[in-house]
C-alpha positions in Angstrom: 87.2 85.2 125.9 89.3 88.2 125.2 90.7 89.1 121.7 95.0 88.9 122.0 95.2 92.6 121.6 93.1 93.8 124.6 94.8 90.9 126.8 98.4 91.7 125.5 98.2 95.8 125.0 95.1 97.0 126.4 95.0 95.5 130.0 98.7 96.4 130.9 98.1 100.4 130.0 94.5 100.1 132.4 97.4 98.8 135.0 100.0 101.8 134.4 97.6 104.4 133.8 96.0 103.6 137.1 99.5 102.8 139.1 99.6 106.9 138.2 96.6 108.3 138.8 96.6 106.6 142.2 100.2 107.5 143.0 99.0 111.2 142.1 96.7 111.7 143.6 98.4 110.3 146.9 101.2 112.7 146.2 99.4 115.7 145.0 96.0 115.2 147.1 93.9 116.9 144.7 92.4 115.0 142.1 91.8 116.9 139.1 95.7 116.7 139.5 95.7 112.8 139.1 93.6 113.1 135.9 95.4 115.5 134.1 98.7 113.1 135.1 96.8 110.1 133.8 96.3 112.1 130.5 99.6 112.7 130.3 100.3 109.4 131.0 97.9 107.7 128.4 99.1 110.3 125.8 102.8 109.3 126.3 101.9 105.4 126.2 99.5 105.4 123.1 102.0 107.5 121.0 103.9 104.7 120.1 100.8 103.2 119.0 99.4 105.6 117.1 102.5 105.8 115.3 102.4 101.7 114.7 98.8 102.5 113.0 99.7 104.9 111.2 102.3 103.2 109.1 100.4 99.7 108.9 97.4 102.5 107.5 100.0 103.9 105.2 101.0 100.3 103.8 97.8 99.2 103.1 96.6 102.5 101.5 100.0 101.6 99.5 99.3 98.0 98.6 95.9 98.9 97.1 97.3 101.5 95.1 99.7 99.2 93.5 96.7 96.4 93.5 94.4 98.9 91.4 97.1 99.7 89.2 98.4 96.2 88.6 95.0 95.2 88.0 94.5 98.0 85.3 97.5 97.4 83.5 96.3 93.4 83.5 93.2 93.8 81.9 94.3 96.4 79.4 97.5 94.2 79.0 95.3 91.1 78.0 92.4 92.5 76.4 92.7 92.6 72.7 93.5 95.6 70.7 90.3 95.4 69.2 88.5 96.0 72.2 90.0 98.6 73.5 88.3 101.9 72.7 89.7 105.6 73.2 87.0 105.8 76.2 88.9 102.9 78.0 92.5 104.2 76.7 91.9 107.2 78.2 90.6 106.2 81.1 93.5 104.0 81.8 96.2 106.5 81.0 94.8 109.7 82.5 95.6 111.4 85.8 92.3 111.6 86.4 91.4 108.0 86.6 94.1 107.3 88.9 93.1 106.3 92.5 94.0 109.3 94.5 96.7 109.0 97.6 95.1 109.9 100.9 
């Protein structure tokens, strides 16, 4: 069995992006014509996916951030000042600990 994705997203595309290339290439006749149409075609479809990705990328690269930090501040927040050493003070405080944003 199929996952969803491929049934509900993928399969449809395969449909449009071959309605065009054969609809091309009955216009046009040639058919390096009717490829660079279906590349056109699957550019202009898959945009708005890309773009989906991009942000659901974006929001997880954003979640973590705030995870690793939260998680910092929790175990510095909890351990006792005894334990916490100028290594680990620093660490937790400096730039150049920090997770960096990709």
């Amino acid at each position: 069995m199929l996952p969803a994705q491929h049934t509900d997203i993928i399969e449809p595309l395969a449909l449009v992006v071959e309605f065009i290339c054969s609809l091309l290439y009955r216009v046009l006749g040639a058919l390096w014509s009717a490829v660079v149409g279906a590349h056109v075609a699957v550019s202009v479809l898959v945009r708005p996916l890309c773009r989906k990705a991009d942000t659901v990328q974006q929001q997880e690269r954003d979640d973590q951030v705030l995870l690793v930090t939260s998680e910092k501040f929790m175990a510095i927040a909890s351990a006792p000042a005894s334990y916490l050493t100028a290594s680990s003070k620093f660490q937790a405080t400096s730039p150049l600990y920090q997770p960096s944003k990709v």
